[in-house]
C-alpha positions as CSV (number, residue, x, y, z in Angstrom):
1,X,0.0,0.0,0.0
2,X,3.1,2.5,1.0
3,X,4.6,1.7,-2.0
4,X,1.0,2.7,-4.1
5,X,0.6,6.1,-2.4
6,X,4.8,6.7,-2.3
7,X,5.6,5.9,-6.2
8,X,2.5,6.8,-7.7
9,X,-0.7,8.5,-5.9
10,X,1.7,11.5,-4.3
11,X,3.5,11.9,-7.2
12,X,0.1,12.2,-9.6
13,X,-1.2,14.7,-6.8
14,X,1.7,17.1,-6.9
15,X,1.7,16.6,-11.4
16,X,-2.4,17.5,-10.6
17,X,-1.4,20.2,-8.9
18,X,0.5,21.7,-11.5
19,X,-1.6,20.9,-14.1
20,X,-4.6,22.9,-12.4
21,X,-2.4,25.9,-11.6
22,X,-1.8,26.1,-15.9
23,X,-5.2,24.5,-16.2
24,X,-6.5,28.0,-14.3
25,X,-5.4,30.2,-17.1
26,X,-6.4,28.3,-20.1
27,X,-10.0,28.5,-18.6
28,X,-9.9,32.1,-17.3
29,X,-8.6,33.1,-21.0
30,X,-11.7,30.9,-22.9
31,X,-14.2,31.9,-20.6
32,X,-13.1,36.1,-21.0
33,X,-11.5,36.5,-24.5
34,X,-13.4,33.5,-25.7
35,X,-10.5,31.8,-27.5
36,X,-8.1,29.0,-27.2
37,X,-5.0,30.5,-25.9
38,X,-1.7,28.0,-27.1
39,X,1.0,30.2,-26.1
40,X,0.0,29.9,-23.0
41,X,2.5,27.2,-22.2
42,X,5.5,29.1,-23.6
43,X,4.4,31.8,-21.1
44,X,4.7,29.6,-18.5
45,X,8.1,28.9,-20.3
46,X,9.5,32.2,-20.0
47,X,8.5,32.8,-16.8
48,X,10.9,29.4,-15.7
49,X,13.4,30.9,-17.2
50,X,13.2,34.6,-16.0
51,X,12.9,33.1,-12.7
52,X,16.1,30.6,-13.1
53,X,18.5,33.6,-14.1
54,X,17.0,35.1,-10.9
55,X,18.1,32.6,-9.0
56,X,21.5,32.2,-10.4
57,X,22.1,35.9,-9.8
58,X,20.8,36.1,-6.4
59,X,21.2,32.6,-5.4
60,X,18.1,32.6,-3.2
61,X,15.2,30.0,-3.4
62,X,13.5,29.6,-6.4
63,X,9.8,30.4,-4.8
64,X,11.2,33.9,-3.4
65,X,12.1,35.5,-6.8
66,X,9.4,33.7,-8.7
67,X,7.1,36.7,-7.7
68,X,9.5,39.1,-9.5
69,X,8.9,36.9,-12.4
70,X,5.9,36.6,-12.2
71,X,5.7,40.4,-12.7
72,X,7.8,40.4,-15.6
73,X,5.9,37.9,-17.4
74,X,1.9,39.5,-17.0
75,X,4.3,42.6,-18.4
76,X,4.6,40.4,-21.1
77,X,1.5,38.7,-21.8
78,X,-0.5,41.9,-21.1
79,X,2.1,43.6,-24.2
80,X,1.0,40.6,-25.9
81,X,-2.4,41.3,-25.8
82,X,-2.4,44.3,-27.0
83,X,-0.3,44.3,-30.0
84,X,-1.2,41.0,-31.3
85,X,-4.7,40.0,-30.0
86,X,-6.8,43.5,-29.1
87,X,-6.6,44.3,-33.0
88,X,-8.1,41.1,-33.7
89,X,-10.7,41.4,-30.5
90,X,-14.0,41.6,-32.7
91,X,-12.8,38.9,-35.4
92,X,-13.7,35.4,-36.0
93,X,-12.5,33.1,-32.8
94,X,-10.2,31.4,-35.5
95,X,-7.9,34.5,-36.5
96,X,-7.1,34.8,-32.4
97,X,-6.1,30.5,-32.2
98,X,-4.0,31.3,-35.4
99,X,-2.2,34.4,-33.4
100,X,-2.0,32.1,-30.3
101,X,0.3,29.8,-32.4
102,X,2.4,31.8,-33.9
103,X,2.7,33.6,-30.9
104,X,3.8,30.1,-29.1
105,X,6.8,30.0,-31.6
106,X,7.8,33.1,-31.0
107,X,7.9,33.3,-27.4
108,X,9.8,29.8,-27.6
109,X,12.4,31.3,-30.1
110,X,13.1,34.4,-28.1
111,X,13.6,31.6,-25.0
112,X,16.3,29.6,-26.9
113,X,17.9,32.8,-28.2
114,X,18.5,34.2,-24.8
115,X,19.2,30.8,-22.6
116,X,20.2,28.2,-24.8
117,X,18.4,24.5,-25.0
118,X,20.4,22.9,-22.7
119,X,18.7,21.7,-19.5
120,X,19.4,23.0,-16.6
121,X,18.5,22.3,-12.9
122,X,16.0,24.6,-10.7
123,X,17.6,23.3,-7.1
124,X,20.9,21.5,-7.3
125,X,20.9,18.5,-5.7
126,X,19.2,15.5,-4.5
127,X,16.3,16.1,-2.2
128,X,15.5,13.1,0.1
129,X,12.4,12.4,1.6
130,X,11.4,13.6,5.4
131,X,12.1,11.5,8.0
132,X,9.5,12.7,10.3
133,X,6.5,11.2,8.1
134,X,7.6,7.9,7.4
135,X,6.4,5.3,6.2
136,X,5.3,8.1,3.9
137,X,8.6,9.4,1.3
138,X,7.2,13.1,0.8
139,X,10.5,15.0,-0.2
140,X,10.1,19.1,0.9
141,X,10.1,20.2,-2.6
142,X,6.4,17.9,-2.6
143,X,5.2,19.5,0.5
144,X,5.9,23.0,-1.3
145,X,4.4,22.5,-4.4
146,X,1.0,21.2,-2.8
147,X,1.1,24.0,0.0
148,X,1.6,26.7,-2.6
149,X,-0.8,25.5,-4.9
150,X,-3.6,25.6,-2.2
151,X,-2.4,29.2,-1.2
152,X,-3.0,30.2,-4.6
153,X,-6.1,28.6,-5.4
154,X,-7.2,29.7,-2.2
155,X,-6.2,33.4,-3.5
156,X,-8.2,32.7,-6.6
157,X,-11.3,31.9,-4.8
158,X,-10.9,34.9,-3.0
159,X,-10.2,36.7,-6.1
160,X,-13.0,36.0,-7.4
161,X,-15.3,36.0,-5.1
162,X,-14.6,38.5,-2.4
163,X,-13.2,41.6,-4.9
164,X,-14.6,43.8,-7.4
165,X,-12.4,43.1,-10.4
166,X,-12.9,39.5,-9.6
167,X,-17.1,39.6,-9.9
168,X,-16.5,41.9,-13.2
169,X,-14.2,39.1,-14.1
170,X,-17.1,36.8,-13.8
171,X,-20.0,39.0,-15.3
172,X,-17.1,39.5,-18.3
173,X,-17.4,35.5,-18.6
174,X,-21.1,35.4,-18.4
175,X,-22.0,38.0,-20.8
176,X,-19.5,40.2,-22.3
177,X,-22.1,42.7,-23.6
178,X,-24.2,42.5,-20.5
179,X,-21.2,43.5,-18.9
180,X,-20.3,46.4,-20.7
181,X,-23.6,48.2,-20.9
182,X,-23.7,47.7,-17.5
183,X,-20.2,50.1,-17.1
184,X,-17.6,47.6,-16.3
185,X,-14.3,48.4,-17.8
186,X,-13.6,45.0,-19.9
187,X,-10.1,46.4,-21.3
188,X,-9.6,46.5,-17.2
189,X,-11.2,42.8,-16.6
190,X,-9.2,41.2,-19.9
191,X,-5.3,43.2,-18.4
192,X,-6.2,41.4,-15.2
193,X,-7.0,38.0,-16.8
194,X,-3.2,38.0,-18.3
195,X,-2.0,38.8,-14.9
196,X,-4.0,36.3,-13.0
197,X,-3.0,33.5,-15.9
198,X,0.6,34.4,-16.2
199,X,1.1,34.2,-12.6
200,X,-0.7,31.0,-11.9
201,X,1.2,29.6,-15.6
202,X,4.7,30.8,-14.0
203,X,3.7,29.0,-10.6
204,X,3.5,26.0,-12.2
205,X,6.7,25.8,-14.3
206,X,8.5,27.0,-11.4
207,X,7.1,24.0,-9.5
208,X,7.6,22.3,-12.3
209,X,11.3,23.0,-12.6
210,X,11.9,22.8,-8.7
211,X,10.5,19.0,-9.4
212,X,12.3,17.9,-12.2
213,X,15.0,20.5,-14.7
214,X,14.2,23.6,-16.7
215,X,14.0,23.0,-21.0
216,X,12.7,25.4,-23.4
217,X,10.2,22.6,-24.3
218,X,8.2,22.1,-20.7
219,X,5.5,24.8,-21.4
220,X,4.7,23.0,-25.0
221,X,4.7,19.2,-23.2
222,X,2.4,20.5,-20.6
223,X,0.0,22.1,-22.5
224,X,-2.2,19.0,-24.1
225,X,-2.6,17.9,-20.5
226,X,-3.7,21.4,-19.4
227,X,-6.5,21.7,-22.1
228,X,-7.4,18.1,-21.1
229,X,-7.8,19.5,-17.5
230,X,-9.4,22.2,-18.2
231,X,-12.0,20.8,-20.9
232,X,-12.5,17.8,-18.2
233,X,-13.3,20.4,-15.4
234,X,-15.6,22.4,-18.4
235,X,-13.4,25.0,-19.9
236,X,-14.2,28.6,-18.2
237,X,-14.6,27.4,-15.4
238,X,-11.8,27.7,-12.5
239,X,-12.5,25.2,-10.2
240,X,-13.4,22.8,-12.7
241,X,-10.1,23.0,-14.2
242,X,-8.6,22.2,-10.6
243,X,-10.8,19.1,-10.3
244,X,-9.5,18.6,-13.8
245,X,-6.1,19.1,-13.6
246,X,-6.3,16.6,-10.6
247,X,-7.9,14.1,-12.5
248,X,-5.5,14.2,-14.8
249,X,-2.1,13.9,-13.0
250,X,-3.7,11.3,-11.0
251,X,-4.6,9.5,-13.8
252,X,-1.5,9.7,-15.4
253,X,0.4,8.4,-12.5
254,X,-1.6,5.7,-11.7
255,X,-1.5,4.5,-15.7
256,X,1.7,3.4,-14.6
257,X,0.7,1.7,-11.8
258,X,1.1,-2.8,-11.7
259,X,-2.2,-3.5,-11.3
260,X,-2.2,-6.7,-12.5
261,X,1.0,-7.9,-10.6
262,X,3.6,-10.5,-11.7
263,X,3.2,-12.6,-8.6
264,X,5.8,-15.3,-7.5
265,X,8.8,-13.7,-9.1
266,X,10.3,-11.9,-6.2
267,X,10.0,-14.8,-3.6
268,X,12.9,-15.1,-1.8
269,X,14.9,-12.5,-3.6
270,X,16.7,-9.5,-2.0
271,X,16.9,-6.0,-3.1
272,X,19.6,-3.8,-2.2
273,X,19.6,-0.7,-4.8
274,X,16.1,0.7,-4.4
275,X,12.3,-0.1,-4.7
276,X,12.4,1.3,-7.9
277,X,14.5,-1.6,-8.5
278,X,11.3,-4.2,-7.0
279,X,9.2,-2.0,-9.2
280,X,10.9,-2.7,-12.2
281,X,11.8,-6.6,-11.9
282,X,8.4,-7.9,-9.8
283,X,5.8,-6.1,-11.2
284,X,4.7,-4.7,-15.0
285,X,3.1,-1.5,-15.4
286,X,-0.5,-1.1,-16.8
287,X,0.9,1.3,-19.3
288,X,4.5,2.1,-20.2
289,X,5.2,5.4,-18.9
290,X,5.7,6.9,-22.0
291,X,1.9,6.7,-23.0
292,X,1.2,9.3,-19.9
293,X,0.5,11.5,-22.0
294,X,-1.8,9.8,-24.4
295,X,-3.4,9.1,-20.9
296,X,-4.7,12.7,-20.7
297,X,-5.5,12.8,-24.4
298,X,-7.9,9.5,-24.5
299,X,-9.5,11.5,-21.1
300,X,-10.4,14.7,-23.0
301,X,-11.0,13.2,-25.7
302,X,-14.1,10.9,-24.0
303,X,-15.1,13.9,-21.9
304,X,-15.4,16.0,-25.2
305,X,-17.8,12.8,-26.5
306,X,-19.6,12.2,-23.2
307,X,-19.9,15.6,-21.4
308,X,-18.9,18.7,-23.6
309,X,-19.5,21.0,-21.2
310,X,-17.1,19.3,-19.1
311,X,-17.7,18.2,-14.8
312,X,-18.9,22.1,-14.0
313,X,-20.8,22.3,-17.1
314,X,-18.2,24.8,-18.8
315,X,-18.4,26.1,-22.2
316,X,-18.6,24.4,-24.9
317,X,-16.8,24.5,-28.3
């Protein structure tokens, strides 16, 4: 049972947890500007990488500078916005998708022109797991990436719930036009959905990159699983995409996962590496890992059949 929720349920709770931090943005950006954003993930990118030369320079921890890039990066996005998507504002939804991609390549090109390719570590070193909670193997960098995530959903909600831009934010989603006859600034609602998504995407590659390296490619490989997340929650909808981006790293981990067990052939033997090494002799995975991420595809892909308007009965496309 340890060995279930050590190797496979914590680790799909802390990939859910980043997946519903980028999952956030995707849906605040539909449910406002009413289009698919796909550079979203290379804005996550950037922000990584604004926040790793920060760290090299001051040499502090990665969470304490990752405000200043998060600053940096709603700069960004919110220049973004309006010299590449405010001039298409009032044309078809397709013209915007279009921008969004070639916007992706570009963000990814300025990336590799400035840092490199090469990967490069977030924390140096090996983090082992706390003694203190054994028999569960929860390394810090796990207990931060699940704490922060509920402080910032937990600022979200409060967000949009308890402020004024956050209920404009909401009428904005309901009805646009409703919204605007009634005097709400949208222009001020649509600046604060770039800041609210570009912080929440930087979030997530930094806790990322804390949990594995920092490559120019992350914000691209995370961003079928984000869609999936936030089309499973029902796209627009903020909580739904944290139920979804849940569901999804969960999933993915647990794809993995020997459920059918190959019993008998570790009788009597002795392991001395690692349980990674019982893992890997004594048992065969459901799925290979590689197929993780056709794991979240095949999930969107029924939801989109079954349930179009996702769990919270988001938009539809």
């Amino acid at each position: 049972m340890w060995e279930f929720i050590n190797f496979y349920l914590m680790p799909g709770v802390v990939l859910g947890c980043i997946y519903a931090l980028g999952a956030i943005g995707i849906s605040l950006t539909f449910g406002i500007l009413r289009f698919s954003n796909f550079a979203h993930g290379d804005t996550m990118t950037f922000g990584v990488y604004v926040t790793l030369s920060l760290v090299l320079v001051s040499g502090l921890h990665p969470l304490i500078v990752a405000p200043i890039a998060m600053a940096a990066t709603s700069v960004m996005a919110i220049g973004i916005d309006k010299l590449f998507y405010k001039p298409f504002r009032n044309s078809p939804t397709i013209m915007l998708v279009i921008a969004s991609f070639g916007l992706m390549l570009m963000i990814r090109s300025v990336v590799q022109f400035f840092w490199g390719v090469q990967l490069q570590p977030m924390v140096k070193g090996i983090q082992m797991p706390m003694q203190d909670l054994k028999p569960i193997l929860l390394p810090m960098k796990h207990v931060l990436i699940i704490g922060g995530t509920v402080i910032l959903m937990l600022a979200v909600h409060f967000l949009l719930t308890r402020t004024r831009i956050g209920k404009a934010m909401r009428a904005v989603s309901d009805s646009p036009e409703l919204a605007r006859v009634t005097g709400i600034d949208t222009e001020k609602v649509i600046r604060m959905t770039w800041i609210v998504g570009s912080c929440l995407a930087v979030a997530a590659g930094v806790f990322l990159a804390i949990d594995t390296h920092v490559e120019t490619m992350m914000g691209f490989k995370l961003l079928l699983p984000m869609f999936a997340a936030a089309i499973l929650g029902g796209i627009g909808k903020p909580y739904g995409a944290v139920a979804g981006g849940l569901v999804i790293g969960i999933a993915e981990e647990l794809s993995a996962f020997p459920w059918i067990a190959a019993t008998g052939l570790c009788e009597g033997r002795t392991f001395t590496i690692s349980t990674l090494e019982i893992i890997s002799n004594c048992n065969a995975p459901l799925l290979n890992p590689g197929y993780k991420a056709g794991v979240a595809f095949a999930i969107m892909v029924a939801m989109l059949i079954w349930r179009p308007q996702g769990l919270f009965r988001g938009r539809q496309f």
